[in-house]
C-alpha positions as CSV (number, residue, x, y, z in Angstrom):
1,X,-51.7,42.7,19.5
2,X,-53.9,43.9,22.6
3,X,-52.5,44.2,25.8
4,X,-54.8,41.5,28.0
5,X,-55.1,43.7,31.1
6,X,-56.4,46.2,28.5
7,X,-58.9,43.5,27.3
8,X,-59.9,42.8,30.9
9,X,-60.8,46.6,31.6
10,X,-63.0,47.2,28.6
11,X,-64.7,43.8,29.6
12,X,-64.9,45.4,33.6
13,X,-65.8,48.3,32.3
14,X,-62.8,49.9,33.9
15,X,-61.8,51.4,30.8
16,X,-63.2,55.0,31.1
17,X,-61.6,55.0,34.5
18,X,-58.2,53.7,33.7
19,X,-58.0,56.3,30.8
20,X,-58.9,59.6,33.6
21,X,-56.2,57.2,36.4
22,X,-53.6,57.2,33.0
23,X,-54.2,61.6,32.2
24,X,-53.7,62.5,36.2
25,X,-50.9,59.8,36.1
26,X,-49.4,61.4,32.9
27,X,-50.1,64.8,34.7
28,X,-48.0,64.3,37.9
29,X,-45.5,63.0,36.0
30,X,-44.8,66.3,34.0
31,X,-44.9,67.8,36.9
32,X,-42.3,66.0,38.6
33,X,-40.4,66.2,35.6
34,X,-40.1,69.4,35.5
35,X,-39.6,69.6,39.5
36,X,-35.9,67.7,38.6
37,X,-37.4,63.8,39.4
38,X,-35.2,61.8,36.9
39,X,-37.8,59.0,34.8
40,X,-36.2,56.4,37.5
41,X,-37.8,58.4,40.5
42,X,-40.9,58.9,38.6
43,X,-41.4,55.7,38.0
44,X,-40.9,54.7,41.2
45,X,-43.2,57.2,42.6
46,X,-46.0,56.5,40.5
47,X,-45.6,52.4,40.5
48,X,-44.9,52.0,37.1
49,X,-42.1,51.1,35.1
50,X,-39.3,53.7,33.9
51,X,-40.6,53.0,30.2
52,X,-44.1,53.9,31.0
53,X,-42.8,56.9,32.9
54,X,-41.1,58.3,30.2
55,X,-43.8,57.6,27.8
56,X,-46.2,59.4,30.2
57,X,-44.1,62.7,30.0
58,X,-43.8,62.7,26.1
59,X,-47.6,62.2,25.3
60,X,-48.5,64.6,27.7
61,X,-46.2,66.6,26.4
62,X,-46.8,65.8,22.6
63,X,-51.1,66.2,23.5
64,X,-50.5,69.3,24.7
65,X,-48.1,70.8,22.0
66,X,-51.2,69.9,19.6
67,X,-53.6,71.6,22.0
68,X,-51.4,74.8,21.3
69,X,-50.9,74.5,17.5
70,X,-54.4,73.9,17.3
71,X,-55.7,77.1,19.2
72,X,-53.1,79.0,17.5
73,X,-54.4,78.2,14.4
74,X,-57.7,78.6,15.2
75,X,-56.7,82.3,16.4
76,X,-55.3,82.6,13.2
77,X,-58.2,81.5,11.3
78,X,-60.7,84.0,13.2
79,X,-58.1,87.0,12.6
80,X,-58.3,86.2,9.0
81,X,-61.6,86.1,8.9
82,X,-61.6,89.4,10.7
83,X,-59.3,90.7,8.3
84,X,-61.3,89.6,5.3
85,X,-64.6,90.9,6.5
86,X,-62.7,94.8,7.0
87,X,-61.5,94.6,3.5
88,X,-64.8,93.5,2.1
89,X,-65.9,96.7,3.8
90,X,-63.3,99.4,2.7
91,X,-62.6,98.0,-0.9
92,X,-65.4,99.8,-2.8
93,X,-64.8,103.1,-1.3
94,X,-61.2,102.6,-2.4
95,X,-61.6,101.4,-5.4
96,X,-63.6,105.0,-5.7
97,X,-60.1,106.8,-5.0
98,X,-60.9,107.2,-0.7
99,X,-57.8,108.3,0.3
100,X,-58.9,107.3,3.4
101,X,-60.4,103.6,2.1
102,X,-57.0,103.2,0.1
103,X,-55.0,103.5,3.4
104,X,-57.4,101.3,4.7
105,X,-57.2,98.5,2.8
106,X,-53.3,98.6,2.4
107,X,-52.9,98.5,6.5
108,X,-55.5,95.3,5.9
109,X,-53.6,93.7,3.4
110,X,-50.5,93.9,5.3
111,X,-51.7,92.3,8.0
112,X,-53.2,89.6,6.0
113,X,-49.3,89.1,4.4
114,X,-48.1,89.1,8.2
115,X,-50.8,86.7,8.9
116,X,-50.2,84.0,6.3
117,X,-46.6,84.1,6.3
118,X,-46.4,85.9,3.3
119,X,-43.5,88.7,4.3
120,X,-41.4,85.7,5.6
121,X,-37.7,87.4,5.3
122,X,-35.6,86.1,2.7
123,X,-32.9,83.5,3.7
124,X,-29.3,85.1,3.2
125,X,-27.1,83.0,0.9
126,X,-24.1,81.9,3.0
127,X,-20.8,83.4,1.5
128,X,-18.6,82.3,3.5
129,X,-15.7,80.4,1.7
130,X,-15.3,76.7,1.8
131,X,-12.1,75.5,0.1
132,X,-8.9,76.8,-0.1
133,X,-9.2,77.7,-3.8
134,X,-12.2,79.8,-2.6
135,X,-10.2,81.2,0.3
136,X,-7.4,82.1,-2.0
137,X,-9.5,84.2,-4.1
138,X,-10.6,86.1,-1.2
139,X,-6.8,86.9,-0.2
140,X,-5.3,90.6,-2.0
141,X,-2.2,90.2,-3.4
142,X,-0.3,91.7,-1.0
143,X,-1.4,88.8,1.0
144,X,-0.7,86.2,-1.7
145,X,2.6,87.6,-1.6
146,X,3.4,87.6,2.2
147,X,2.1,84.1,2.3
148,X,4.3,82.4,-1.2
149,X,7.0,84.5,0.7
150,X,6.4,83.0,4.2
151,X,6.4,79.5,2.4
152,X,9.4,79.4,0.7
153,X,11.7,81.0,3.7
154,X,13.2,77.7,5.6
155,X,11.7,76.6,9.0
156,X,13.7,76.6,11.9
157,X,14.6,73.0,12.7
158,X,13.4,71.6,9.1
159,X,15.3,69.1,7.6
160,X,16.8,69.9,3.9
């Protein structure tokens, strides 16, 4: 379902407008957000509806989080490319034996691991016991024994 005053600014042609008034709106109210203004004052501020504030902050927000991502990978991307294009160049000396060309291409190739994620670190297996029959088996003997002794020795103030 469209939003009528939406309708009635595309018709105006106000809509080019209202989308530039909405970006500076969305604008200032990041800003204010992140000057301590809670999404009650913003809204107030601005002349629109606590709702609207809030939504203003999180696409601004969200828009610019895939700005980011996006140049990131597009900085990946060209490093790659870089990467490729100096390993294209040293491979056929060191596939001559180059001692220099070998060393060459290994320093490329780890960079091209680092670069797609490829040397991630492995994920450590949490050992840590769960139960009590797993906790048991961790206990020595001596420890098994201190504790059956401990249990079977009367509590002060236990009833027999």
């Amino acid at each position: 379902m469209k939003h009528k005053g939406w309708n009635m600014a595309r018709k105006n042609g106000k809509g080019a407008a209202d989308r530039i008034t909405r970006t500076e709106r969305q604008r200032k109210a990041v800003e204010m957000r992140r000057a301590g203004y809670t999404y009650d004052e913003i809204a107030l501020r601005l002349g629109v509806g606590k709702t609207t504030a809030y939504r203003d902050v999180t696409r601004y927000l969200q828009e610019a989080r895939a700005s980011v991502r996006e140049d990131a990978e597009n900085m990946l991307e060209l490093e790659r490319e870089r990467l490729e294009a100096l390993l294209k160049a040293a491979w056929e000396d060191a596939e001559q034996g180059e001692p220099r060309a070998i060393q060459a291409v290994l320093r490329i190739l780890e960079a091209l691991r680092k670069n797609l994620g490829l040397d991630a670190p492995a994920v450590a297996e949490d050992s840590t016991p769960r139960t009590t029959e797993e906790i048991i088996r961790t206990l020595s003997d001596e420890m098994l024994d201190e504790l059956a002794q401990s249990l079977s020795e009367p509590r002060e103030g236990a009833i027999n």
